[in-house]
BAGUMI-956066 format. One record per residue: x, y, z of N, C-alpha, C in turn; residue in three letters. Coordinates in nm, 3 decimals. Layout:
BAGUMI-956066
+---------+---------+---------+---------+---------+---------+---------+---------+---------+---------+
!     nxx !     nyy !     nzz !    caxx !    cayy !    cazz !     cxx !     cyy !     czz ! residuo !
+---------+---------+---------+---------+---------+---------+---------+---------+---------+---------+
!       X !       Y !       Z !       X !       Y !       Z !       X !       Y !       Z !     ALA !
...
+---------+---------+---------+---------+---------+---------+---------+---------+---------+---------+
This chain:
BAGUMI-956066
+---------+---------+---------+---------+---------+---------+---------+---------+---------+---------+
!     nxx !     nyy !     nzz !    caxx !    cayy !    cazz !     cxx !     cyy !     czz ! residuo !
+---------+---------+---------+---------+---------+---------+---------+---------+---------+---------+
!  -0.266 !  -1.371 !  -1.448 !  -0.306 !  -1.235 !  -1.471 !  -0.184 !  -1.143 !  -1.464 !     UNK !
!  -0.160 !  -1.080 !  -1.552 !  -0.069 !  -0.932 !  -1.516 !  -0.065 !  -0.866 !  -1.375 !     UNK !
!  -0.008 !  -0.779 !  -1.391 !   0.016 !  -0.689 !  -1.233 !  -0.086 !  -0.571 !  -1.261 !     UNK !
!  -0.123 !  -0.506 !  -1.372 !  -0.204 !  -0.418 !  -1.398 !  -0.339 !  -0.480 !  -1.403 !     UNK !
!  -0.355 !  -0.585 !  -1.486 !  -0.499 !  -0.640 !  -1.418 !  -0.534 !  -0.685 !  -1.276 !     UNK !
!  -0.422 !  -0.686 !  -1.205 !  -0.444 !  -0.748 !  -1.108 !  -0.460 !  -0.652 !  -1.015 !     UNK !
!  -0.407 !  -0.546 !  -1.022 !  -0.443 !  -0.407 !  -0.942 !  -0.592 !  -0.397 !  -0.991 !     UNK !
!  -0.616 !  -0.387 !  -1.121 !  -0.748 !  -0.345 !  -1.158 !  -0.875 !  -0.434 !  -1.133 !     UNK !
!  -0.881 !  -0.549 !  -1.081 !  -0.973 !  -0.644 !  -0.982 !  -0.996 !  -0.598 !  -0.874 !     UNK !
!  -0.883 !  -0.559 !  -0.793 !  -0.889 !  -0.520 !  -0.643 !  -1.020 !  -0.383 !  -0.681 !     UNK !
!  -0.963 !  -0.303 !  -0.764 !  -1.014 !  -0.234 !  -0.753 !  -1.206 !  -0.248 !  -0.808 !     UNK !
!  -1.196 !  -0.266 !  -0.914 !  -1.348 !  -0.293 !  -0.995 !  -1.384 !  -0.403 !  -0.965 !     UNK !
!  -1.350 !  -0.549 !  -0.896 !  -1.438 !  -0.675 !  -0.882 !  -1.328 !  -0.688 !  -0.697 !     UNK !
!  -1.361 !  -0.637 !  -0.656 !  -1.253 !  -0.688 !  -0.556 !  -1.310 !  -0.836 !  -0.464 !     UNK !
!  -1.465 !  -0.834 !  -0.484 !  -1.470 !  -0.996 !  -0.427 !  -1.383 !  -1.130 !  -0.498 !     UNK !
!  -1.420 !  -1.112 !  -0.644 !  -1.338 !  -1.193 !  -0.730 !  -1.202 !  -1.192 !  -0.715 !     UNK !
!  -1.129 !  -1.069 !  -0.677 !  -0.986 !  -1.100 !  -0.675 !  -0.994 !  -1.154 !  -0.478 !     UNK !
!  -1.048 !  -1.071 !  -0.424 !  -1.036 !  -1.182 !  -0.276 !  -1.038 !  -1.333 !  -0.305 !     UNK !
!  -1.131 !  -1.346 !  -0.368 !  -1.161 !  -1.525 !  -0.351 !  -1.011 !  -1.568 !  -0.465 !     UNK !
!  -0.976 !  -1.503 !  -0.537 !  -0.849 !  -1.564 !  -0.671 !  -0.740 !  -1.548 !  -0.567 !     UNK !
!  -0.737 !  -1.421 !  -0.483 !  -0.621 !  -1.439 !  -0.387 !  -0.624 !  -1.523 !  -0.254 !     UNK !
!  -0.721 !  -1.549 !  -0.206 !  -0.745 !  -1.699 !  -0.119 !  -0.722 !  -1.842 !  -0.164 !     UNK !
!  -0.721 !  -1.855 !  -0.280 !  -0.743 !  -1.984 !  -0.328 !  -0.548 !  -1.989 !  -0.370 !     UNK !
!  -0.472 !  -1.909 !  -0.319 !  -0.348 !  -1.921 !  -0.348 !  -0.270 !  -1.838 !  -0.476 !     UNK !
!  -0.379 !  -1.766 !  -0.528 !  -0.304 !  -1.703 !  -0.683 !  -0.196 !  -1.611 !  -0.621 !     UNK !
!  -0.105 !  -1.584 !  -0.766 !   0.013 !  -1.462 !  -0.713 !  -0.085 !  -1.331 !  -0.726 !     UNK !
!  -0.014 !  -1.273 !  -0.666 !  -0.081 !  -1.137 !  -0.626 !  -0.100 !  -1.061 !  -0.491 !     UNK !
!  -0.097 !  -0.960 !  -0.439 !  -0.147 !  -0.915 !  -0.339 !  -0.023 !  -0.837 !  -0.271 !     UNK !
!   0.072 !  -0.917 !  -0.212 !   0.170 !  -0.856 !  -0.124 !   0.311 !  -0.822 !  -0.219 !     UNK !
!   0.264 !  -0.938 !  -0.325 !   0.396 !  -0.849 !  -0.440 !   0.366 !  -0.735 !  -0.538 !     UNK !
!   0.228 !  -0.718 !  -0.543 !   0.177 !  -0.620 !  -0.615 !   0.181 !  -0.484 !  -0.553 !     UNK !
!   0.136 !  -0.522 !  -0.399 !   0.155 !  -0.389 !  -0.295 !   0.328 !  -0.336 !  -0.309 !     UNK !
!   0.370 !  -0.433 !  -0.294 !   0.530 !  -0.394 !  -0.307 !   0.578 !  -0.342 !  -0.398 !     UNK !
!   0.531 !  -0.360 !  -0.508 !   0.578 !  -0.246 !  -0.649 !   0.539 !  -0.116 !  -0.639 !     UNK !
!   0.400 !  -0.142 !  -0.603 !   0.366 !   0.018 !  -0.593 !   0.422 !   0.051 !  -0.480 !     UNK !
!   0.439 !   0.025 !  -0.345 !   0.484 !   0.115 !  -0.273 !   0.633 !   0.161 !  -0.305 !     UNK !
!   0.689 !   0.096 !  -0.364 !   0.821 !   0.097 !  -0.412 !   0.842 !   0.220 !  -0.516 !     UNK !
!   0.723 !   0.228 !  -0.590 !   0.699 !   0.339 !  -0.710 !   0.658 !   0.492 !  -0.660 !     UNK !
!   0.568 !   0.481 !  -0.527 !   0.564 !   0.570 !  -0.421 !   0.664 !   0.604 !  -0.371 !     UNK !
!   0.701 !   0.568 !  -0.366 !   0.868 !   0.575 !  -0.267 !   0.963 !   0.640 !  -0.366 !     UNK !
!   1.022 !   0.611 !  -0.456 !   1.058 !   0.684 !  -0.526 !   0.955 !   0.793 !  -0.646 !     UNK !
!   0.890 !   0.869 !  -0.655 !   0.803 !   0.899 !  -0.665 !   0.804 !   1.019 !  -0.587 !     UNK !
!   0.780 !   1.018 !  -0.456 !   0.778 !   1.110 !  -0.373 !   0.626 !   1.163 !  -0.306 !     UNK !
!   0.610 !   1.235 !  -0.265 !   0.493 !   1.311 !  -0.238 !   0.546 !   1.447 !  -0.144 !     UNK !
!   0.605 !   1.505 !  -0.099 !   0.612 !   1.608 !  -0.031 !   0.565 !   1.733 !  -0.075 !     UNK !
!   0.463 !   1.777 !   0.010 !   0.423 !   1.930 !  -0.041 !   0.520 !   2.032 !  -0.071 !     UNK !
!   0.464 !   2.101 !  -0.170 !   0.519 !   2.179 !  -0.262 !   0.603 !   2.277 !  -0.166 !     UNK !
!   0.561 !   2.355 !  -0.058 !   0.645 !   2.479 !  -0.026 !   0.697 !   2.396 !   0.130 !     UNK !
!   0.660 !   2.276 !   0.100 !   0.742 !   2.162 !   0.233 !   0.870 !   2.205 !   0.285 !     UNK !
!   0.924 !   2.229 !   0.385 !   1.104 !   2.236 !   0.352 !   1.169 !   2.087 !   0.397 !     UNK !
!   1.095 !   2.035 !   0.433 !   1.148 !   1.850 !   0.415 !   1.177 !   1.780 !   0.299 !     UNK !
!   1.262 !   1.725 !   0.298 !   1.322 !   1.680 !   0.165 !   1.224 !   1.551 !   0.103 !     UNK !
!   1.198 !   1.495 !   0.003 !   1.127 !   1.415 !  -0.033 !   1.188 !   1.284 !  -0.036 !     UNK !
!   1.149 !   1.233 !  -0.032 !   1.162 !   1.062 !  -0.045 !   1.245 !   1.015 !  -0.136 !     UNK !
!   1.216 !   1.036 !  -0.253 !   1.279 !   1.039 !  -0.367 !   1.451 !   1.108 !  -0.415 !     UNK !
!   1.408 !   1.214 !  -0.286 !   1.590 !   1.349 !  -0.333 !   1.643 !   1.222 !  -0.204 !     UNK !
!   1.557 !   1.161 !  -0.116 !   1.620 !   1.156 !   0.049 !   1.742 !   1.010 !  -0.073 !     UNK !
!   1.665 !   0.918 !  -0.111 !   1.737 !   0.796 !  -0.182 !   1.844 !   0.867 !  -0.272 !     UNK !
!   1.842 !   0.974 !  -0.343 !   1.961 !   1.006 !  -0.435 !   2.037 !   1.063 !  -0.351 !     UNK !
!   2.036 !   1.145 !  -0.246 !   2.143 !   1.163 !  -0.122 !   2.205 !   1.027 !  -0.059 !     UNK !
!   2.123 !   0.951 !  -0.043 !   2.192 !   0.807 !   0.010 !   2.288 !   0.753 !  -0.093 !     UNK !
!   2.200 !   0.714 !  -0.238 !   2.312 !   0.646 !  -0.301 !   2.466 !   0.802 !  -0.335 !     UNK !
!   2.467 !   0.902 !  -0.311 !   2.529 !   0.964 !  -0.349 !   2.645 !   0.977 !  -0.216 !     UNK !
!   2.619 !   0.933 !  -0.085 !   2.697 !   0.925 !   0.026 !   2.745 !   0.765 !  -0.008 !     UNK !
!   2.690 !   0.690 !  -0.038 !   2.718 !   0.557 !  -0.066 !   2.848 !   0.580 !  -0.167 !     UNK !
!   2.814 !   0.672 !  -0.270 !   2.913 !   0.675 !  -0.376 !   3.086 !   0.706 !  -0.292 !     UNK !
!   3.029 !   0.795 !  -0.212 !   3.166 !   0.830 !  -0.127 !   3.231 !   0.782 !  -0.008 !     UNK !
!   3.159 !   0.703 !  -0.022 !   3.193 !   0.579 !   0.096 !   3.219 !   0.615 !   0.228 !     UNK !
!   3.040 !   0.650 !   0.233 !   3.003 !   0.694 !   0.395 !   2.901 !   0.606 !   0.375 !     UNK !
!   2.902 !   0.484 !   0.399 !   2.782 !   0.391 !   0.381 !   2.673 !   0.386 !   0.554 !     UNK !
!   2.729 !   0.481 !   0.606 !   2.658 !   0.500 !   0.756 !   2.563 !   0.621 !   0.703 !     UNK !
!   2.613 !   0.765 !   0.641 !   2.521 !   0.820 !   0.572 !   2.424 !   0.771 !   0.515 !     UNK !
!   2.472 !   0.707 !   0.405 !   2.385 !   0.659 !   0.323 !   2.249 !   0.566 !   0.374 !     UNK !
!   2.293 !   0.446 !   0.442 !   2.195 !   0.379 !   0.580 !   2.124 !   0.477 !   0.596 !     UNK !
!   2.152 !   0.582 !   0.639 !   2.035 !   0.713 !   0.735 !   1.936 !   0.727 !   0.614 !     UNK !
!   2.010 !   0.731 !   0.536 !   1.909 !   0.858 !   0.418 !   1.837 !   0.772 !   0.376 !     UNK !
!   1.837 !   0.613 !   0.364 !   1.821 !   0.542 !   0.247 !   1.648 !   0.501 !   0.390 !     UNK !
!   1.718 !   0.517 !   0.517 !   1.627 !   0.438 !   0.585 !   1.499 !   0.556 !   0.634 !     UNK !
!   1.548 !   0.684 !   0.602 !   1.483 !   0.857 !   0.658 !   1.366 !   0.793 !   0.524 !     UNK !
!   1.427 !   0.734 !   0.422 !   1.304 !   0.728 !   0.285 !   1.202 !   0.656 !   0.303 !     UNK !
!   1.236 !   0.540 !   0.347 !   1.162 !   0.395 !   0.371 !   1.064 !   0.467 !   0.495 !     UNK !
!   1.088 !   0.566 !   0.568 !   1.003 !   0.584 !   0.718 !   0.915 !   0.633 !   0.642 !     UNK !
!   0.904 !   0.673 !   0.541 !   0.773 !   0.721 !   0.476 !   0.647 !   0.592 !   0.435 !     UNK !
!   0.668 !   0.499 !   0.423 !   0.627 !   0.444 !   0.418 !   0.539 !   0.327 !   0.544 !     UNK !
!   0.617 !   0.368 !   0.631 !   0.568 !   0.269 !   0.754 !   0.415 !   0.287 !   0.792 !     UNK !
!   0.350 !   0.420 !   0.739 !   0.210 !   0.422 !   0.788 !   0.117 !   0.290 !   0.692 !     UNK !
!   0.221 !   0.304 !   0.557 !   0.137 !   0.180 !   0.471 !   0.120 !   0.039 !   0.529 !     UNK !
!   0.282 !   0.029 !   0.576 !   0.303 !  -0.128 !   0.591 !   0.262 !  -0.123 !   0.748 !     UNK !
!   0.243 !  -0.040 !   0.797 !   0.166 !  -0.079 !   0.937 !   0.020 !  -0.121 !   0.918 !     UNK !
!  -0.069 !  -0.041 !   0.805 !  -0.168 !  -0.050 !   0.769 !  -0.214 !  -0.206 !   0.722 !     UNK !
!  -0.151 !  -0.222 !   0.644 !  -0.133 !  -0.414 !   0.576 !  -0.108 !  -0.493 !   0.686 !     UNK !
!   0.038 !  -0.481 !   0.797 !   0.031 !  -0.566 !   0.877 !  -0.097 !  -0.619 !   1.001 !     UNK !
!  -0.121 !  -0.493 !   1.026 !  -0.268 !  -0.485 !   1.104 !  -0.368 !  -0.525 !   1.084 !     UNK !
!  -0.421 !  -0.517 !   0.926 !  -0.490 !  -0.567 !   0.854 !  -0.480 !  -0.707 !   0.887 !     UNK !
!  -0.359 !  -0.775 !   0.823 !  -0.341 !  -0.969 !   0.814 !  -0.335 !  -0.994 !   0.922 !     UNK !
!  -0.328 !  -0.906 !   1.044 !  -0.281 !  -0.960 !   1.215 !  -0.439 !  -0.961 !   1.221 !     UNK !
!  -0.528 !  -0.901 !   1.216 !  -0.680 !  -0.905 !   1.234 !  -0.740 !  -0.987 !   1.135 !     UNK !
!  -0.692 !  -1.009 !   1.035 !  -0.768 !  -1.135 !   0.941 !  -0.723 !  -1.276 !   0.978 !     UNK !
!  -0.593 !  -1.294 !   1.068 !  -0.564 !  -1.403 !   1.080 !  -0.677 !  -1.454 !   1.217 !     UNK !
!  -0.681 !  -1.364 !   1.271 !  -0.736 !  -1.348 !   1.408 !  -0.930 !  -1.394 !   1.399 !     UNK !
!  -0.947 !  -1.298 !   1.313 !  -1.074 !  -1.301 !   1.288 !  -1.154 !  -1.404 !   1.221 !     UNK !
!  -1.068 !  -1.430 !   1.148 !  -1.085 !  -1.548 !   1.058 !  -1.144 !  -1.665 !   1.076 !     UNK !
!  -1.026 !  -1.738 !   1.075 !  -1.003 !  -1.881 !   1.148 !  -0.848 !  -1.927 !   1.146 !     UNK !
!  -0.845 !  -2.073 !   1.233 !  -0.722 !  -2.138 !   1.221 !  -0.686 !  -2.165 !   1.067 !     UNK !
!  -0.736 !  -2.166 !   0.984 !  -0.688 !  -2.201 !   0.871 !  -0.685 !  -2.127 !   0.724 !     UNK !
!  -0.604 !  -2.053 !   0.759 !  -0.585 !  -1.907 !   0.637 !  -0.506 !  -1.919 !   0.554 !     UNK !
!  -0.377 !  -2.065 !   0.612 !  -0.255 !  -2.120 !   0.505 !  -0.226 !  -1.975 !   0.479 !     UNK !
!  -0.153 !  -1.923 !   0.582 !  -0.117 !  -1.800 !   0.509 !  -0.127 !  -1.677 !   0.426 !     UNK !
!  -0.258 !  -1.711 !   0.373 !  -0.301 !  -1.577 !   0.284 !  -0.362 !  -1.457 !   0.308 !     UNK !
!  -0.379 !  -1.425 !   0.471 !  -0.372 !  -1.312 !   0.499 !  -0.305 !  -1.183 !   0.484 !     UNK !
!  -0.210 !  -1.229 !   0.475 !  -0.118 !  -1.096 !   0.403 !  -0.109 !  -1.067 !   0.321 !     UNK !
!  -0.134 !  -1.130 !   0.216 !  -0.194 !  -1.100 !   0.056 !  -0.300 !  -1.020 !   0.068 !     UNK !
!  -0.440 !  -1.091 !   0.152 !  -0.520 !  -1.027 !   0.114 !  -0.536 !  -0.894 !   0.192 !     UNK !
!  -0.478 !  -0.852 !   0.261 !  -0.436 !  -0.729 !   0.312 !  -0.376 !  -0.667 !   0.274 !     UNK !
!  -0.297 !  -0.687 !   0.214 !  -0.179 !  -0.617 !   0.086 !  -0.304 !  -0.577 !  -0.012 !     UNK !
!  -0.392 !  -0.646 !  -0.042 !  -0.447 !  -0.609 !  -0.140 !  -0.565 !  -0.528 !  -0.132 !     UNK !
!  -0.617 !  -0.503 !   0.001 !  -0.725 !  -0.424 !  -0.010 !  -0.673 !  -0.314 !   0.086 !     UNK !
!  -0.524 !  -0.327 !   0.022 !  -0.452 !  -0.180 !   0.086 !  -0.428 !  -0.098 !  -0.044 !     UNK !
!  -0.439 !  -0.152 !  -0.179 !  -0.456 !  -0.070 !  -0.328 !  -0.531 !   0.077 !  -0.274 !     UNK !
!  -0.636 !   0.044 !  -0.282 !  -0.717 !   0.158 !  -0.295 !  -0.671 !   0.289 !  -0.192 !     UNK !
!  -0.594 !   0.249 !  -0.110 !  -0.564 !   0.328 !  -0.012 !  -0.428 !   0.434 !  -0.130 !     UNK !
!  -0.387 !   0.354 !  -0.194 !  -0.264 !   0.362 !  -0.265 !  -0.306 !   0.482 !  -0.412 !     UNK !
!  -0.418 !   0.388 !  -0.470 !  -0.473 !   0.445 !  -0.568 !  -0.519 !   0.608 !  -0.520 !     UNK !
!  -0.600 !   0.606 !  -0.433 !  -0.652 !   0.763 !  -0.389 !  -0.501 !   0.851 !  -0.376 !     UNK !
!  -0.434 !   0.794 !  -0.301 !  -0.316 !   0.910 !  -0.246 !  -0.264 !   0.946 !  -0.386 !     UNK !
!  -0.180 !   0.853 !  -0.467 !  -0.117 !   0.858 !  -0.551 !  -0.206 !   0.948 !  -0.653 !     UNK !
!  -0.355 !   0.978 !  -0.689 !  -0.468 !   1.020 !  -0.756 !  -0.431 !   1.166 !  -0.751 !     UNK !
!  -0.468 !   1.161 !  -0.580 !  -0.440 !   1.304 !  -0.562 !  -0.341 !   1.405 !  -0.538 !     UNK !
!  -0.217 !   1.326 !  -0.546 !  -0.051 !   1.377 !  -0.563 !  -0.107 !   1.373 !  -0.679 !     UNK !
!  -0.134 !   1.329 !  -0.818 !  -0.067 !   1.334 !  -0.939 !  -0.172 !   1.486 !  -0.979 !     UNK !
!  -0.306 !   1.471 !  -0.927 !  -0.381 !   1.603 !  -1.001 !  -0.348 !   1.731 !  -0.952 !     UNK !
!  -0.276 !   1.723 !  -0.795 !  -0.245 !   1.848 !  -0.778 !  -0.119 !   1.903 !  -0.813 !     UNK !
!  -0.020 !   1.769 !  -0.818 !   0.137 !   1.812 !  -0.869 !   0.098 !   1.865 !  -1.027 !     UNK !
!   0.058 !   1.818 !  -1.078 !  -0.029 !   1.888 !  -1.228 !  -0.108 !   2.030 !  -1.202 !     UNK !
!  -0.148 !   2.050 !  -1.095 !  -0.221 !   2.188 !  -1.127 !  -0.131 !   2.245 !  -1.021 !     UNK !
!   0.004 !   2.223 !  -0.972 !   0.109 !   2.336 !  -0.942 !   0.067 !   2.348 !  -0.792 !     UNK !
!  -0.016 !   2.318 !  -0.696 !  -0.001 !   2.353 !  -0.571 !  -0.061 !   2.225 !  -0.507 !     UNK !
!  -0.058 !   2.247 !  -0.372 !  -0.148 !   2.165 !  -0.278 !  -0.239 !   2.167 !  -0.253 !     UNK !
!  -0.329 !   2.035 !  -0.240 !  -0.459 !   2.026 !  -0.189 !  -0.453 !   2.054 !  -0.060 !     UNK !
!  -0.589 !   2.100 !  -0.048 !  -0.653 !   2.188 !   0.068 !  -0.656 !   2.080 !   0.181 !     UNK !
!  -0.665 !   2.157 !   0.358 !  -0.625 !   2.035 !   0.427 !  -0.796 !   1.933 !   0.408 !     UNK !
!  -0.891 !   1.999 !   0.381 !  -1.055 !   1.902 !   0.339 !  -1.037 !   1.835 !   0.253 !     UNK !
!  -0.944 !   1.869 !   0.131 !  -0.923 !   1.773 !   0.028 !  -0.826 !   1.674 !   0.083 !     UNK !
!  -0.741 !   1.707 !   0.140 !  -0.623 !   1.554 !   0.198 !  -0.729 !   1.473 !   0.284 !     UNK !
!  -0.807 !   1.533 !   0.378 !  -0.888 !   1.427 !   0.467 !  -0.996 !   1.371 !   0.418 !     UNK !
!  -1.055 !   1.387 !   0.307 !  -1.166 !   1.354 !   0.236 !  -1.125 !   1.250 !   0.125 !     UNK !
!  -1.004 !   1.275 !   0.094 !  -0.931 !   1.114 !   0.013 !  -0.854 !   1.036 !   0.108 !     UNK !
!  -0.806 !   1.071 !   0.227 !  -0.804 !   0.989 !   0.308 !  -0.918 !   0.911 !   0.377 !     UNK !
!  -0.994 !   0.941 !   0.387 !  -1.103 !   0.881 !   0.445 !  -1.140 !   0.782 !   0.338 !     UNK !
!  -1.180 !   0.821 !   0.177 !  -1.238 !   0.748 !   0.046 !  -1.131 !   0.646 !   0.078 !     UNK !
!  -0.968 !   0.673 !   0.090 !  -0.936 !   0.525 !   0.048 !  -0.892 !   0.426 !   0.147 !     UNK !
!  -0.952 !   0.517 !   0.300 !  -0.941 !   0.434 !   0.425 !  -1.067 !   0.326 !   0.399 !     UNK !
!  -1.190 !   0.406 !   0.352 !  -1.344 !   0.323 !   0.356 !  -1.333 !   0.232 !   0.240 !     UNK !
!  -1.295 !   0.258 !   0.130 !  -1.274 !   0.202 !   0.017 !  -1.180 !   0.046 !   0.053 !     UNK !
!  -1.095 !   0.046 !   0.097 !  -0.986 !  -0.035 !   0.169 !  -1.064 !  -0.149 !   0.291 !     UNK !
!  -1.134 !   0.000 !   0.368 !  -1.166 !  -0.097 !   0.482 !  -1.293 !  -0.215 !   0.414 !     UNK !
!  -1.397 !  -0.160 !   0.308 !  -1.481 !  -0.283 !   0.249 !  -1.405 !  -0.363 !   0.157 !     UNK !
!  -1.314 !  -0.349 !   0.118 !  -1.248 !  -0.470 !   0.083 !  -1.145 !  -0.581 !   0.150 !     UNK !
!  -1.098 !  -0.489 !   0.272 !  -1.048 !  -0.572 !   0.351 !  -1.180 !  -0.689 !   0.444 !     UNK !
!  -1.342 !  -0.623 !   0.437 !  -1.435 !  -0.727 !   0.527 !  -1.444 !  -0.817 !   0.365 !     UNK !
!  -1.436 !  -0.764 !   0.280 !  -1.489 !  -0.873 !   0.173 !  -1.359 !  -0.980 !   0.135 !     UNK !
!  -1.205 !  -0.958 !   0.187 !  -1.117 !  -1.041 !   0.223 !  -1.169 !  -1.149 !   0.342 !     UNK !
!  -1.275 !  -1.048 !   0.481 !  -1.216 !  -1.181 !   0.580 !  -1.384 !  -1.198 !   0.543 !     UNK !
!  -1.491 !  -1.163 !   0.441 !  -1.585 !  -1.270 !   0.452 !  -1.535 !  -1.382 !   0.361 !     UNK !
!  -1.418 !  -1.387 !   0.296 !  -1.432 !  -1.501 !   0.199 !  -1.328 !  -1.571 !   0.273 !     UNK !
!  -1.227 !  -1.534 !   0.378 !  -1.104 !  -1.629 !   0.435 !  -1.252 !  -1.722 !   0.517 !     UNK !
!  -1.341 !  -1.665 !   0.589 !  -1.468 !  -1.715 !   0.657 !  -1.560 !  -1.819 !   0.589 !     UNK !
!  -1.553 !  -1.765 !   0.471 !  -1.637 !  -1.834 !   0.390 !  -1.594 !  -1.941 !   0.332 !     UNK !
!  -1.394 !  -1.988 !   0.304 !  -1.349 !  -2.039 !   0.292 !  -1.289 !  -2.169 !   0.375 !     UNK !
!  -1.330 !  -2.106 !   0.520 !  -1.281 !  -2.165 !   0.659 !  -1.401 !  -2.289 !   0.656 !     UNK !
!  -1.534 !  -2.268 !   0.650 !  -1.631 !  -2.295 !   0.632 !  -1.650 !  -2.422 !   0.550 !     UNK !
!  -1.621 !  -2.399 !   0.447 !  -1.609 !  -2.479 !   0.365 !  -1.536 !  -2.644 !   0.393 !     UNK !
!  -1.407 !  -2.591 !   0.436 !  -1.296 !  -2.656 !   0.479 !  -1.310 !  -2.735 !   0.574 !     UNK !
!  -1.395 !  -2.657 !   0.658 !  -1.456 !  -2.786 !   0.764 !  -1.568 !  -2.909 !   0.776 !     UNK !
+---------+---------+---------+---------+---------+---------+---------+---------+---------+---------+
């Protein structure tokens, strides 16, 4: 499957892509990684923010890099990546509780499938950066917590429909 179909399972069949990503297919934690990577440069910082964005923080790094302050650059390059740690805390937590919950025998694919029913979490944010950077201001603080929540709940039923099938798979196996 592509990387765009394969986002687009998680999202519209996400049991089917749980069980395609249990059974060993590619997908899940390298797919999360593009997009967060596309986020990341990308940016999101509110409009009248005075924090620098994600995106200016990496062209300050490689631009201290250029001048060979590669200790600058480290800062800036790593000030970018901290934007991201609420994601990858989110995924790790996820596969630390699917491994847990599960069973002894997950062969590893917990982190896939946590990577992957961390999309939707991805899809909402990125949704609602793109409609409001298009209509010129920021969403309201009800609108940030109300797509946070859609792609916390959205996430969290696909992460139980990950550990009913690692379960359902455990099952089997025995």
């Amino acid at each position: 499957m592509a990387f765009l179909e394969r986002i687009g399972a998680v999202l519209v069949s996400p049991r089917a892509e749980m069980r395609r990503l249990s059974a060993g297919k590619d997908g899940g934690l390298g797919d999360v990684a593009i997009l967060l990577g596309l986020r990341l440069l990308a940016g999101e910082t509110r409009v009248g923010s005075p924090a620098p964005d994600s995106s200016l923080m990496l062209v300050r790094a490689g631009l201290w890099l250029g001048k060979l302050e590669p200790q600058l650059a480290l800062q800036g390059a790593l000030q970018a990546l901290s934007r991201l740690v609420p994601d990858v805390l989110g995924i790790v937590l996820g596969a630390v509780a699917l491994a847990l919950l599960a069973s002894r025998r997950t062969q590893g694919r917990e982190l896939d499938l946590a990577a992957a029913a961390w999309i939707p979490v991805l899809l909402v944010q990125a949704s609602v950066a793109l409609v409001f950077s298009a209509l010129g201001h920021d969403p309201s603080d009800l609108v940030t917590r109300l797509s946070t929540y859609l792609g916390l709940g959205w996430s969290a039923a696909c992460w139980a429909l990950a550990l009913w099938t690692l379960r359902g798979d455990a099952a089997v196996s025995s």
